[in-house]
PDB file of the backbone (N, CA, C, O) and the ligand in Angstrom, with CONECT records:
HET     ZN  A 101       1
ATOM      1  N   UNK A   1      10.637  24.569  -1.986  1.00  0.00           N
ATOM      2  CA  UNK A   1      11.224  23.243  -2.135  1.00  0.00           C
ATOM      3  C   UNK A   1      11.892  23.122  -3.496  1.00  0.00           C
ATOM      4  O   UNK A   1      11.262  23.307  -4.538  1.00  0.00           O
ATOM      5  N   UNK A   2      13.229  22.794  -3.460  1.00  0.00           N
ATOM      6  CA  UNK A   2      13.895  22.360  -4.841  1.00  0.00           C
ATOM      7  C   UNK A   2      13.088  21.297  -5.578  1.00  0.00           C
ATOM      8  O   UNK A   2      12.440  20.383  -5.068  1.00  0.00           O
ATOM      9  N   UNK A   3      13.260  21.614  -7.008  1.00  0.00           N
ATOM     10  CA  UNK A   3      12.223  20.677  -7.815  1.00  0.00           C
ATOM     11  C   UNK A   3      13.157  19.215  -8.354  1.00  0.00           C
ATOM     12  O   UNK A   3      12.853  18.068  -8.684  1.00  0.00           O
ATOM     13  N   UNK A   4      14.657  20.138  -8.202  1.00  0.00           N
ATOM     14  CA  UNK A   4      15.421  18.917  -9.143  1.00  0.00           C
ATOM     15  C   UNK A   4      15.763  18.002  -7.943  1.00  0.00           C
ATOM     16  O   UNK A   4      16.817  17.387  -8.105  1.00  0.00           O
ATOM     17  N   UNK A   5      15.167  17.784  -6.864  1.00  0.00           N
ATOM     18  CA  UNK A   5      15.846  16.766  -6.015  1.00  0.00           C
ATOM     19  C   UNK A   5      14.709  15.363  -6.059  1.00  0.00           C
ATOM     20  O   UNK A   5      13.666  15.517  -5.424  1.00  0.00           O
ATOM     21  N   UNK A   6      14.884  14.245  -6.675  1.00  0.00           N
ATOM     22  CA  UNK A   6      13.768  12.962  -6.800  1.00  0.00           C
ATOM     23  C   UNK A   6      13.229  12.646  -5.243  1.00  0.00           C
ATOM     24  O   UNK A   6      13.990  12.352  -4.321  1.00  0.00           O
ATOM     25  N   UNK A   7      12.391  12.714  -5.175  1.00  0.00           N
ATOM     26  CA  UNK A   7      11.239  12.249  -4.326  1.00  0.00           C
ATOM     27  C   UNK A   7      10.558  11.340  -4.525  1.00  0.00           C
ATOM     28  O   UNK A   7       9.329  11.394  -4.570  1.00  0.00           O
ATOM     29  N   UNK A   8      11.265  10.311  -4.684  1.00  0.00           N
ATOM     30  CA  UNK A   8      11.158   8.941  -4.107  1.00  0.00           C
ATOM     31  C   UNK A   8      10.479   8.513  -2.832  1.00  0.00           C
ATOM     32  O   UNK A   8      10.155   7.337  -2.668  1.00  0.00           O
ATOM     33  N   UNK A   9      10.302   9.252  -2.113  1.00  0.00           N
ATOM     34  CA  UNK A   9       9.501   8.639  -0.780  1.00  0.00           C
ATOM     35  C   UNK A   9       8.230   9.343  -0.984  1.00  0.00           C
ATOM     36  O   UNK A   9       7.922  10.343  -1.633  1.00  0.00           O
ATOM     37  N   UNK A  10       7.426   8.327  -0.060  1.00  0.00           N
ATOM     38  CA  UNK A  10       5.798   8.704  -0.041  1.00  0.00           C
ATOM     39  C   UNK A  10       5.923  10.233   0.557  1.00  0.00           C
ATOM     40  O   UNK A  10       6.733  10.618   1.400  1.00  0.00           O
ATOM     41  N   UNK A  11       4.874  11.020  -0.126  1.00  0.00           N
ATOM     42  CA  UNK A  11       4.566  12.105   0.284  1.00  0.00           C
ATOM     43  C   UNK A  11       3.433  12.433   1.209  1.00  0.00           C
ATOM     44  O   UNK A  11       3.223  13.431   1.898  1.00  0.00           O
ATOM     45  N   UNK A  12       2.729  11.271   1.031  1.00  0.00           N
ATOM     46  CA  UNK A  12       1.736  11.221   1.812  1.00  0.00           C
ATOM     47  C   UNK A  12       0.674   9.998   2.171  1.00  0.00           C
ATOM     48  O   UNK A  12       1.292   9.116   1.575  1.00  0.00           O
ATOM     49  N   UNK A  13      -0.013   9.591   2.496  1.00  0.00           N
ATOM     50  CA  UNK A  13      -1.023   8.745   2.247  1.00  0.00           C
ATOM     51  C   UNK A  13      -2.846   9.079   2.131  1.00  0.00           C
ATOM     52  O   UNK A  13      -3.388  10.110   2.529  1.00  0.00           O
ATOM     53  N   UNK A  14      -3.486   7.980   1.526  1.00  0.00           N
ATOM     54  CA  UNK A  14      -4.441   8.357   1.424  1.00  0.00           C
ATOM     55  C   UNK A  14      -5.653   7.130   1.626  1.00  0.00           C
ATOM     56  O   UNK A  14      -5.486   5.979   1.224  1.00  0.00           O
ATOM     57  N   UNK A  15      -6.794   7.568   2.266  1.00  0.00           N
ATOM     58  CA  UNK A  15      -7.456   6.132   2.396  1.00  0.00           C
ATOM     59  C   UNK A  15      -7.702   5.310   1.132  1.00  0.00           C
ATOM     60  O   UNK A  15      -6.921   5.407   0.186  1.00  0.00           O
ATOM     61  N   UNK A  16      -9.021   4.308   1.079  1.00  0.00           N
ATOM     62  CA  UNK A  16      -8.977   3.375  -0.323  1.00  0.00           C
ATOM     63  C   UNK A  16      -9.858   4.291  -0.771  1.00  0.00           C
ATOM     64  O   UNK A  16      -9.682   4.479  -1.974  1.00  0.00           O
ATOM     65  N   UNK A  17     -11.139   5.245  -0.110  1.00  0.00           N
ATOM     66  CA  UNK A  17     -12.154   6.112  -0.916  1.00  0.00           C
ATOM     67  C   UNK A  17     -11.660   6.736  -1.589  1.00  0.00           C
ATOM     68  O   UNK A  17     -11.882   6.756  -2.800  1.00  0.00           O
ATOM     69  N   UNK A  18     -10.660   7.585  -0.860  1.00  0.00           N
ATOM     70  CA  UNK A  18      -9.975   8.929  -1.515  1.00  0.00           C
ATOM     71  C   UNK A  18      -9.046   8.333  -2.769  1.00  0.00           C
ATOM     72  O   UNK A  18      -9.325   8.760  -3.890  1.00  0.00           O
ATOM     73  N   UNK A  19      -7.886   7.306  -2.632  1.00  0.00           N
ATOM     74  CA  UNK A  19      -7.487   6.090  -3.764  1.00  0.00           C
ATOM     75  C   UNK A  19      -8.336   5.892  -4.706  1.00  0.00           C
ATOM     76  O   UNK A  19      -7.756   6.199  -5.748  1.00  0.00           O
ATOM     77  N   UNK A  20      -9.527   5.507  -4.961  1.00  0.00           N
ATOM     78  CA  UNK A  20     -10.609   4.701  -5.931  1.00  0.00           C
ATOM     79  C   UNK A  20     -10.988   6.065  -6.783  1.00  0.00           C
ATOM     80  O   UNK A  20     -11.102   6.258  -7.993  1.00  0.00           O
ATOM     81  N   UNK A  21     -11.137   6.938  -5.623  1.00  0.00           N
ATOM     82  CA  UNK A  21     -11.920   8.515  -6.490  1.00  0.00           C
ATOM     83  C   UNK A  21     -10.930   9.129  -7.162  1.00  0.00           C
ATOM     84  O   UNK A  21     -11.291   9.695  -8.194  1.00  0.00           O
ATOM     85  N   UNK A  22      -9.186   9.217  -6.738  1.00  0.00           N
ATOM     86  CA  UNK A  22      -8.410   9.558  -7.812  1.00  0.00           C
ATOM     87  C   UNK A  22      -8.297   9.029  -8.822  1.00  0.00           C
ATOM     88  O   UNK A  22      -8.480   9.528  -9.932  1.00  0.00           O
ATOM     89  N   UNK A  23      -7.854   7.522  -8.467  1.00  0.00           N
ATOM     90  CA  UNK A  23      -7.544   6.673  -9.998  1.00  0.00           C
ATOM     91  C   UNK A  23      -8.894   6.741 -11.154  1.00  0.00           C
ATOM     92  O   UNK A  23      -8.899   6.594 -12.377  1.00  0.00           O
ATOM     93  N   UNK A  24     -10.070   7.045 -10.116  1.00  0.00           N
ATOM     94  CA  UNK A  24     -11.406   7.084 -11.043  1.00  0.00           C
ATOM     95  C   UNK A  24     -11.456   8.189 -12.110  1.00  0.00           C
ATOM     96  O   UNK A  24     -11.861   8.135 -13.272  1.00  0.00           O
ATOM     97  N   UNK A  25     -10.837   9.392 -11.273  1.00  0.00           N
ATOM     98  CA  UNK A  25     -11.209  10.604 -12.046  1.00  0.00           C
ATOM     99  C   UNK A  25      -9.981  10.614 -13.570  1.00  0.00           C
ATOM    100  O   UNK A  25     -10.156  10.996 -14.727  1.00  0.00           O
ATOM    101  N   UNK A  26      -8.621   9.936 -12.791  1.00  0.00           N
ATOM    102  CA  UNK A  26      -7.492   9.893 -13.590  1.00  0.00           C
ATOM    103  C   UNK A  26      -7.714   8.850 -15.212  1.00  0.00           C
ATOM    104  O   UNK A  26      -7.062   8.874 -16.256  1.00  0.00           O
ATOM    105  N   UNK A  27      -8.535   8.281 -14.931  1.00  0.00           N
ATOM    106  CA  UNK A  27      -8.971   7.643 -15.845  1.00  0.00           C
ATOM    107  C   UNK A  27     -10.254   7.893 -16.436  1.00  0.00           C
ATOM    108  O   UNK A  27     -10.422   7.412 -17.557  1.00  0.00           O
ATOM    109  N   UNK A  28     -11.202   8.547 -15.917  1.00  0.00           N
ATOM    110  CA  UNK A  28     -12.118   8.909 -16.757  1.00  0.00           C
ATOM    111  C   UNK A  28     -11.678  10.350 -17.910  1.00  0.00           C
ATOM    112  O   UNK A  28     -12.479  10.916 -18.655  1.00  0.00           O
ATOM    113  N   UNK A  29     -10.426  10.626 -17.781  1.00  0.00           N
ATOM    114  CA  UNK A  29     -10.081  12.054 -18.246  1.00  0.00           C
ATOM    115  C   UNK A  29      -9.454  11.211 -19.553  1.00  0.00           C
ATOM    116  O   UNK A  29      -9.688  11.490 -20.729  1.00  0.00           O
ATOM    117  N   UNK A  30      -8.507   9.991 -19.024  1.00  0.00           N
ATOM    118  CA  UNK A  30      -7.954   9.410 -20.304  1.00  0.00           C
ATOM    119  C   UNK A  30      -8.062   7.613 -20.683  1.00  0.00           C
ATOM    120  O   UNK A  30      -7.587   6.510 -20.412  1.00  0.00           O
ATOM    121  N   UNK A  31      -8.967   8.262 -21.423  1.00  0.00           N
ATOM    122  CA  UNK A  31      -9.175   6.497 -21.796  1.00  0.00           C
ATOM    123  C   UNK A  31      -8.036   5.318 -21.960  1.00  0.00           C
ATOM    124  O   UNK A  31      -8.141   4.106 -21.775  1.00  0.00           O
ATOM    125  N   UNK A  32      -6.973   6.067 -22.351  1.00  0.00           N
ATOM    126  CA  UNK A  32      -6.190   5.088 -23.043  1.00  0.00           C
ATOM    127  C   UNK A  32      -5.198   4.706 -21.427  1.00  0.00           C
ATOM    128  O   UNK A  32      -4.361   3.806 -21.350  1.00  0.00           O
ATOM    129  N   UNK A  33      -5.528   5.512 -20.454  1.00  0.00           N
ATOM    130  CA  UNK A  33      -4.905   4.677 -19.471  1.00  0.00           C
ATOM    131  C   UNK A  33      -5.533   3.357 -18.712  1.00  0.00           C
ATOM    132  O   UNK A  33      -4.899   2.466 -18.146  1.00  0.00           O
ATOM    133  N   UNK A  34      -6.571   3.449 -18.821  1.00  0.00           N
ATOM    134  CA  UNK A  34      -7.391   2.509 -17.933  1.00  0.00           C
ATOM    135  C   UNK A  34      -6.668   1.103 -18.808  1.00  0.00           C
ATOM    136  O   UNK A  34      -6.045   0.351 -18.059  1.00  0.00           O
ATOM    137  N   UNK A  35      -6.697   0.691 -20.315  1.00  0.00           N
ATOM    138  CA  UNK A  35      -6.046  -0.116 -20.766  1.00  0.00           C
ATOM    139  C   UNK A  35      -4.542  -0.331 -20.293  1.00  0.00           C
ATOM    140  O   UNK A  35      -4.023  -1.415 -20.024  1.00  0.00           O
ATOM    141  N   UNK A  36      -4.036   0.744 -20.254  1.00  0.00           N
ATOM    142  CA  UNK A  36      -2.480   0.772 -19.830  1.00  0.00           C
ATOM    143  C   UNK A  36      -2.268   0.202 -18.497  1.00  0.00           C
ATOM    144  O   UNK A  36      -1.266  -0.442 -18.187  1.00  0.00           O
ATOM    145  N   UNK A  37      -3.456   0.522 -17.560  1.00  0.00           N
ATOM    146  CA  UNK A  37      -3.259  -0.185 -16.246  1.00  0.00           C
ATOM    147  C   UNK A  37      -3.827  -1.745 -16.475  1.00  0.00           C
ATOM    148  O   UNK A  37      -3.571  -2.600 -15.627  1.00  0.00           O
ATOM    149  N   UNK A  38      -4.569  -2.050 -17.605  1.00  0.00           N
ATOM    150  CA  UNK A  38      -5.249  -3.213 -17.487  1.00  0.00           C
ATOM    151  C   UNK A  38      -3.924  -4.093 -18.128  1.00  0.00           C
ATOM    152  O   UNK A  38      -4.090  -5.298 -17.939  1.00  0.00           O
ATOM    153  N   UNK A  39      -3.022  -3.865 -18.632  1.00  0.00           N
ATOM    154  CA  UNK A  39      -2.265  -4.223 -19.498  1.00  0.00           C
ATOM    155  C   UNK A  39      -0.835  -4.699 -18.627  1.00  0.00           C
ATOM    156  O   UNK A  39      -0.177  -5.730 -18.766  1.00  0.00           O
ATOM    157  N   UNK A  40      -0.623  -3.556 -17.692  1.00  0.00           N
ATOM    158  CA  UNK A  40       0.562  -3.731 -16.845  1.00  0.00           C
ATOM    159  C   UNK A  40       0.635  -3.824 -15.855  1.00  0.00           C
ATOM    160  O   UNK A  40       1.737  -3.989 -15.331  1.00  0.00           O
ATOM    161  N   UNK A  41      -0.967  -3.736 -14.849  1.00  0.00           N
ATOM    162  CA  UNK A  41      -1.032  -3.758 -13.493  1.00  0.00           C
ATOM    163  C   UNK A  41      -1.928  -4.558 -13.131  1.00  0.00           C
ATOM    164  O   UNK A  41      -3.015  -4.517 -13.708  1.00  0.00           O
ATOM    165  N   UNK A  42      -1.649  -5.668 -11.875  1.00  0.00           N
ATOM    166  CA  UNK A  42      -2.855  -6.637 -11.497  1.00  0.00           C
ATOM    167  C   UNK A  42      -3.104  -5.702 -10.198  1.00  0.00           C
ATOM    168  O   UNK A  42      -2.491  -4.797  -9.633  1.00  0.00           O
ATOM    169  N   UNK A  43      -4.494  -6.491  -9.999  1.00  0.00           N
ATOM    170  CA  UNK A  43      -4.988  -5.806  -9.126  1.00  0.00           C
ATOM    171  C   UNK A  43      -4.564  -5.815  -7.954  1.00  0.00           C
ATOM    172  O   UNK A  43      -4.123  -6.846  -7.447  1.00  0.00           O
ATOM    173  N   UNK A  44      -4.634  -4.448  -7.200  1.00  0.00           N
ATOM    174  CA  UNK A  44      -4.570  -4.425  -5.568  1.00  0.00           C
ATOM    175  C   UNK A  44      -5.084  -5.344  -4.360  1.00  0.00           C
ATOM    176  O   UNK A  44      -6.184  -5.874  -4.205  1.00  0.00           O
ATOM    177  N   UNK A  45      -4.034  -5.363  -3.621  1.00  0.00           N
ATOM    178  CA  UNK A  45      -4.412  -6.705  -2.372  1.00  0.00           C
ATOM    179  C   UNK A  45      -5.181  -5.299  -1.616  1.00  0.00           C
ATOM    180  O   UNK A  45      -4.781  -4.157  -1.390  1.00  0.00           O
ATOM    181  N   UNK A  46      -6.537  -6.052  -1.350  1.00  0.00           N
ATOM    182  CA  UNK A  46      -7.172  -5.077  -0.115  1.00  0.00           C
ATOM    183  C   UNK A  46      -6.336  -4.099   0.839  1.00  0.00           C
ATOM    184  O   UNK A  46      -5.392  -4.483   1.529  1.00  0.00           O
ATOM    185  N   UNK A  47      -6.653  -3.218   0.803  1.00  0.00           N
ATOM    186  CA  UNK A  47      -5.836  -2.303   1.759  1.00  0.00           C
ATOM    187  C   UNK A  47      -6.734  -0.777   2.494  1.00  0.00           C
ATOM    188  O   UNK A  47      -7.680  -0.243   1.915  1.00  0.00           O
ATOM    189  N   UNK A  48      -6.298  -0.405   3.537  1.00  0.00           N
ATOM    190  CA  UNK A  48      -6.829   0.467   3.934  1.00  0.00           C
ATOM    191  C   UNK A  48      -5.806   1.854   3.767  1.00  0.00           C
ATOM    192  O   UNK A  48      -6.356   2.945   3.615  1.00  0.00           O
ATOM    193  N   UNK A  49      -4.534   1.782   3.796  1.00  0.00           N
ATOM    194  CA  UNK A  49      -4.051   3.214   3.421  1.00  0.00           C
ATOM    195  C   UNK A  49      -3.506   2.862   2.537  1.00  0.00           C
ATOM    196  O   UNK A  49      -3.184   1.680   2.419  1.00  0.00           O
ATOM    197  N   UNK A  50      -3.185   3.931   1.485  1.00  0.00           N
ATOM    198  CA  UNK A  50      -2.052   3.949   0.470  1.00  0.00           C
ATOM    199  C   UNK A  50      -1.188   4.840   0.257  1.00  0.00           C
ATOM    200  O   UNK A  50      -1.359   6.038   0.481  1.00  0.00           O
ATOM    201  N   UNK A  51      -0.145   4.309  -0.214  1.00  0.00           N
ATOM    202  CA  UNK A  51       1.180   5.461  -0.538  1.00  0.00           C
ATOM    203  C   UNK A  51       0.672   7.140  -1.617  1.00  0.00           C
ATOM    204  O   UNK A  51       0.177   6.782  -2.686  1.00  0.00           O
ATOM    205  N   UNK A  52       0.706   8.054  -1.536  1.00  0.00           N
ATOM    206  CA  UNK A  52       1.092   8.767  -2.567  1.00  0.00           C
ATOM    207  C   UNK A  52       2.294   9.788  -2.617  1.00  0.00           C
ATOM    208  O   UNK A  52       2.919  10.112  -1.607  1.00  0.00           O
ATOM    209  N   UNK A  53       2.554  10.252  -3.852  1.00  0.00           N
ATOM    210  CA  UNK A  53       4.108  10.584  -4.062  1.00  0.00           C
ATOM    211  C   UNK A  53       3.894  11.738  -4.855  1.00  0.00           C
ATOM    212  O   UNK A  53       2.900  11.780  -5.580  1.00  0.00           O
ATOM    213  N   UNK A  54       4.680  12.662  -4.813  1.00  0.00           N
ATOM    214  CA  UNK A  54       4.218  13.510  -5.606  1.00  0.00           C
ATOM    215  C   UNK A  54       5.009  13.132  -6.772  1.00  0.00           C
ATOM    216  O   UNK A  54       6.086  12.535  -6.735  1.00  0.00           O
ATOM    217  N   UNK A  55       4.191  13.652  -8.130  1.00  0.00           N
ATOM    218  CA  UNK A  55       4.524  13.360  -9.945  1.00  0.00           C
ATOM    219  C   UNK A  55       6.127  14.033  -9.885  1.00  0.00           C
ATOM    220  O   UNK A  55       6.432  15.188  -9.588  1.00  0.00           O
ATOM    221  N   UNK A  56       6.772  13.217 -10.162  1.00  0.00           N
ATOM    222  CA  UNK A  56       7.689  13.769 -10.932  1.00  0.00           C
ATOM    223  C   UNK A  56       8.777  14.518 -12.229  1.00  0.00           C
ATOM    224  O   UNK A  56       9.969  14.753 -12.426  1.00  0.00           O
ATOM    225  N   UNK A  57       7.422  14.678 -12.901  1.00  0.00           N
ATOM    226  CA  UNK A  57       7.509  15.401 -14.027  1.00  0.00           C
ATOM    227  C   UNK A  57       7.647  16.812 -13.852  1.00  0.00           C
ATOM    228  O   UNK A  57       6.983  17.564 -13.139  1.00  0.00           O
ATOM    229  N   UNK A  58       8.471  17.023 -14.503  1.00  0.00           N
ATOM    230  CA  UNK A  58       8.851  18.658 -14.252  1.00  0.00           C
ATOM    231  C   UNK A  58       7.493  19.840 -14.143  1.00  0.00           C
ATOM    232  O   UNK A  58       6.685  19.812 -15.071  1.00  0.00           O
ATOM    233  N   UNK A  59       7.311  20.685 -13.198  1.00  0.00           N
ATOM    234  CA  UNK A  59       6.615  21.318 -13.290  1.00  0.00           C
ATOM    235  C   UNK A  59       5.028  21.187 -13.171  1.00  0.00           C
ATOM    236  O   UNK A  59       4.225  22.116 -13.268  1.00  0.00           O
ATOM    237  N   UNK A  60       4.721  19.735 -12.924  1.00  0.00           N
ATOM    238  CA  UNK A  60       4.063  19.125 -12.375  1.00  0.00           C
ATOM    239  C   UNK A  60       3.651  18.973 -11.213  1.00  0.00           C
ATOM    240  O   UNK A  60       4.240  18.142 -10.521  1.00  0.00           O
ATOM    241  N   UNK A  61       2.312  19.860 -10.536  1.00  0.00           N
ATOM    242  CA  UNK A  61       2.232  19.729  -9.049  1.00  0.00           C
ATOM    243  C   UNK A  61       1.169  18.681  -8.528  1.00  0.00           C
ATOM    244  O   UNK A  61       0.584  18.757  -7.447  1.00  0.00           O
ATOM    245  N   UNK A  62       1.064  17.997  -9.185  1.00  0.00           N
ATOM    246  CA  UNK A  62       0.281  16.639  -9.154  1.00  0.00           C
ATOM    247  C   UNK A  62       1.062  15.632  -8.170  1.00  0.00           C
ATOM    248  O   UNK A  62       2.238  15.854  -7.884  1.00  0.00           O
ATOM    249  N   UNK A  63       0.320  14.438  -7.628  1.00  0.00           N
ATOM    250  CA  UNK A  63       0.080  13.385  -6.726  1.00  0.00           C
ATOM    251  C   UNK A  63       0.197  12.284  -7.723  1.00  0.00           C
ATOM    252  O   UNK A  63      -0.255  12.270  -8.868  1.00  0.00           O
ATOM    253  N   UNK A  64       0.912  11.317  -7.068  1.00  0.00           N
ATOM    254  CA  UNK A  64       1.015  10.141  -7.801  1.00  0.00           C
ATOM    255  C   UNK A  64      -0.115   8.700  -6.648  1.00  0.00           C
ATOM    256  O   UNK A  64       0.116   8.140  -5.576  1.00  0.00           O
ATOM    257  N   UNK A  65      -1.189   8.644  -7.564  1.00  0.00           N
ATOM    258  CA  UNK A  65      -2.340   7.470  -6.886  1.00  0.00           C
ATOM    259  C   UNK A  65      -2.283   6.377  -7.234  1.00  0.00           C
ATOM    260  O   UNK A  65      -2.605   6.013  -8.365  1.00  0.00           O
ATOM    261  N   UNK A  66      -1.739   5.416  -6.070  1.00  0.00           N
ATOM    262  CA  UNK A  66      -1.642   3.475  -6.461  1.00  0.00           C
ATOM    263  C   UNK A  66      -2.457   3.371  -7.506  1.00  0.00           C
ATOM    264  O   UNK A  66      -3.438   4.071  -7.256  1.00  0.00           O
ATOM    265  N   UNK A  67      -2.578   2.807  -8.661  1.00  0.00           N
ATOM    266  CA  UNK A  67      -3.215   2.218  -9.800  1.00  0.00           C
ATOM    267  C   UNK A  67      -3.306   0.685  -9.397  1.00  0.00           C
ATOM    268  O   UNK A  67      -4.430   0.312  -9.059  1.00  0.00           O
ATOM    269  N   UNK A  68      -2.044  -0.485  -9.378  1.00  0.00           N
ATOM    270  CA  UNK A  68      -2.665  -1.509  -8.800  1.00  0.00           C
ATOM    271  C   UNK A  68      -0.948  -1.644  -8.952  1.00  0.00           C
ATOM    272  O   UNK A  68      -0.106  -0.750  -9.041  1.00  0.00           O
ATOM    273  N   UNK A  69      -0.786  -3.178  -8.943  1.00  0.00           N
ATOM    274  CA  UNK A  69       0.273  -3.743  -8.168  1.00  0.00           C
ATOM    275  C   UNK A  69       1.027  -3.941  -9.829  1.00  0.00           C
ATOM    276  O   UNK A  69       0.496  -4.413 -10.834  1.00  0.00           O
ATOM    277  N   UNK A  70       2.668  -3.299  -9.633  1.00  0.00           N
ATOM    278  CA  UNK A  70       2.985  -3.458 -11.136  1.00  0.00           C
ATOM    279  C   UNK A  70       3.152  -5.229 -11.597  1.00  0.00           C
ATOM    280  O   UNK A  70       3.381  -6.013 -10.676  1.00  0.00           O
ATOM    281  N   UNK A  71       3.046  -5.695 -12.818  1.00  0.00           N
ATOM    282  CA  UNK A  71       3.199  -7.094 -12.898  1.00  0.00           C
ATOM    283  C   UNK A  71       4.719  -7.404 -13.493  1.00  0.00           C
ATOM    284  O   UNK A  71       5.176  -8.512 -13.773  1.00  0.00           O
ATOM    285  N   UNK A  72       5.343  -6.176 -13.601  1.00  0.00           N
ATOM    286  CA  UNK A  72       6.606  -6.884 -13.877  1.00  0.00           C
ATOM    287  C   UNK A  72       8.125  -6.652 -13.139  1.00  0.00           C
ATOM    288  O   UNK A  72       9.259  -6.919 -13.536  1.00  0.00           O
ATOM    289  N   UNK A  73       7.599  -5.998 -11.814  1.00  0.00           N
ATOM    290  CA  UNK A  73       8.325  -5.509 -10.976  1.00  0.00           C
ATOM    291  C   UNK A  73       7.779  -5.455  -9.251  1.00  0.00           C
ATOM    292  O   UNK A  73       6.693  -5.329  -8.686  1.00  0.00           O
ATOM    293  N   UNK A  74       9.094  -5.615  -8.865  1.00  0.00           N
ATOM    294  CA  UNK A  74       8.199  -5.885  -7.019  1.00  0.00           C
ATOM    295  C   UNK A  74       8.130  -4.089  -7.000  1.00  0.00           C
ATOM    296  O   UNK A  74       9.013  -3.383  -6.514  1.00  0.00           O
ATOM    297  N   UNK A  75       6.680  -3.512  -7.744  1.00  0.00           N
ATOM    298  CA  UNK A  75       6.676  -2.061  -7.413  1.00  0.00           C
ATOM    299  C   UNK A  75       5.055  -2.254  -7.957  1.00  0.00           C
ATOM    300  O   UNK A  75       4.551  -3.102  -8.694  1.00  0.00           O
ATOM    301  N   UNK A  76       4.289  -0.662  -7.004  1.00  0.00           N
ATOM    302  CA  UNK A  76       3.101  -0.742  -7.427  1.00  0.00           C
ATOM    303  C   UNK A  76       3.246   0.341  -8.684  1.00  0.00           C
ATOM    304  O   UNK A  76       4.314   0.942  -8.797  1.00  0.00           O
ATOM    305  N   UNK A  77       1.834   0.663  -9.919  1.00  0.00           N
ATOM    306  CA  UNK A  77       1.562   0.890 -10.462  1.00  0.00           C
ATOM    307  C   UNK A  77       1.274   2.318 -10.260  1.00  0.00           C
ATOM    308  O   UNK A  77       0.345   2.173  -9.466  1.00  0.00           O
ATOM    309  N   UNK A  78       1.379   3.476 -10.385  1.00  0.00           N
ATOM    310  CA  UNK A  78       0.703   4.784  -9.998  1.00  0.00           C
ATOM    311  C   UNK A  78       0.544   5.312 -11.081  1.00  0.00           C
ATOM    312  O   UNK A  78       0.878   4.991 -12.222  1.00  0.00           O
ATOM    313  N   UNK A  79      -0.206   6.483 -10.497  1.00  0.00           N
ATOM    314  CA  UNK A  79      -1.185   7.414 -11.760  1.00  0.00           C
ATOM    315  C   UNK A  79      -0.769   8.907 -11.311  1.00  0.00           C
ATOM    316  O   UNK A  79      -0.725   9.379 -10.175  1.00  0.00           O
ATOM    317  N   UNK A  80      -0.484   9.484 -12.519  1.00  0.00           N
ATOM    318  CA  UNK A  80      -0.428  11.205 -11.561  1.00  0.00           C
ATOM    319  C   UNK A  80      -2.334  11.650 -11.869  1.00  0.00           C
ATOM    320  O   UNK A  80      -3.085  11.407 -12.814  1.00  0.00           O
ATOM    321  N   UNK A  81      -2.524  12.363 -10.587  1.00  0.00           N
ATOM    322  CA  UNK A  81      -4.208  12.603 -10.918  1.00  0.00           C
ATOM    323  C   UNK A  81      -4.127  13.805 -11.856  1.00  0.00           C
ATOM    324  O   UNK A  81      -5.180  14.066 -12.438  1.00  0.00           O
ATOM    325  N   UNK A  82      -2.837  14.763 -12.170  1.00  0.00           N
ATOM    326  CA  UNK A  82      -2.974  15.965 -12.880  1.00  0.00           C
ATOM    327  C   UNK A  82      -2.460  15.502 -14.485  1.00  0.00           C
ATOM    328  O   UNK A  82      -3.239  15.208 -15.392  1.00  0.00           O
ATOM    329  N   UNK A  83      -1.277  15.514 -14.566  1.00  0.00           N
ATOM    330  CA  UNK A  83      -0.806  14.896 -15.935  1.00  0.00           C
ATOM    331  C   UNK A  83      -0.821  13.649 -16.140  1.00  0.00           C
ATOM    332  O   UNK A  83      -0.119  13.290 -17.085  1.00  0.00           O
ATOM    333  N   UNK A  84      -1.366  12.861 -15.595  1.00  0.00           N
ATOM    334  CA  UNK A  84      -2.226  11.559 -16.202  1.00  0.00           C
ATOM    335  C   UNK A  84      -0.646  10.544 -16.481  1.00  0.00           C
ATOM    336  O   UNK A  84      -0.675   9.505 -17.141  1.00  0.00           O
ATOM    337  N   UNK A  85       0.515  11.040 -15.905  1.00  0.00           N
ATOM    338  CA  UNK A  85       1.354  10.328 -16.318  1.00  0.00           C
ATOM    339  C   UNK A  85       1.669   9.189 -15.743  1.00  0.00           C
ATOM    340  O   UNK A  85       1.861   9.352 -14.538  1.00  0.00           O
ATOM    341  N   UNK A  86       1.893   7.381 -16.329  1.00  0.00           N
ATOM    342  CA  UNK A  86       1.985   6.436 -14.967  1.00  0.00           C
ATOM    343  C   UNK A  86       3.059   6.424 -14.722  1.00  0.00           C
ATOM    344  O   UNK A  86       3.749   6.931 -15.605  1.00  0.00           O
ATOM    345  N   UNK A  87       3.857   5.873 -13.445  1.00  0.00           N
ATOM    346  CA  UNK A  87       5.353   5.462 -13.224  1.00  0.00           C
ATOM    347  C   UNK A  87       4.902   3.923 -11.857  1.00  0.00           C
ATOM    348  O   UNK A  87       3.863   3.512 -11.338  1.00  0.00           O
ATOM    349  N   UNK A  88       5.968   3.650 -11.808  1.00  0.00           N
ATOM    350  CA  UNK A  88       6.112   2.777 -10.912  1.00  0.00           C
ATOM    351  C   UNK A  88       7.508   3.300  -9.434  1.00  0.00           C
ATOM    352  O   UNK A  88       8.683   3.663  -9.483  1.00  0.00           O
ATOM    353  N   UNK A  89       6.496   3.054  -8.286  1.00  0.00           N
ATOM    354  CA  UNK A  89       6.986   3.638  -7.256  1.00  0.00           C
ATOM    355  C   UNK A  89       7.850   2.353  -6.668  1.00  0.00           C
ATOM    356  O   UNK A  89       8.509   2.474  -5.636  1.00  0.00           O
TER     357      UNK A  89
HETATM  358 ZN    ZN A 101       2.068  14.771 -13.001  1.00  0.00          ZN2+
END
């Protein structure tokens, strides 16, 4: 698969367990995100599946996991579970 083409669409989905246990692990690795999500993301409306995307950082074979709902854009909040990087999907 070409790397330089943006992948913008969901790559996949994932239930809320498998959701809670990424963003969990993604944040227990870096403290300073859990603030970053507390700072820029309200919380998630109940849900049973969620989007994930793969990271788009170069060279990066990481998953991008809903974090919560962004607050300053009609977009949610994500987390990559490998390079810890956030973006909004
Ligand atoms: Zn990444």
């Amino acid at each position: 698969m070409s790397s330089n083409i943006a992948q913008n669409y969901p790559y996949s989905s994932e239930d809320e367990t498998e959701r809670a246990a990424s963003i969990a692990s993604a944040l227990a690795r870096d403290g300073s995100l859990a603030d970053k999500v507390k700072t820029e993301a309200d919380r998630l409306p109940k849900g049973d599946r969620w989007w994930v995307w793969k990271c788009p950082s170069r060279g990066c074979p990481g998953l991008l996991h809903t974090a919560g709902q962004a607050r300053n854009a009609r977009a949610v909040f994500t987390i990559c579970d490998t390079c810890g990087k956030s973006s909004l999907r």
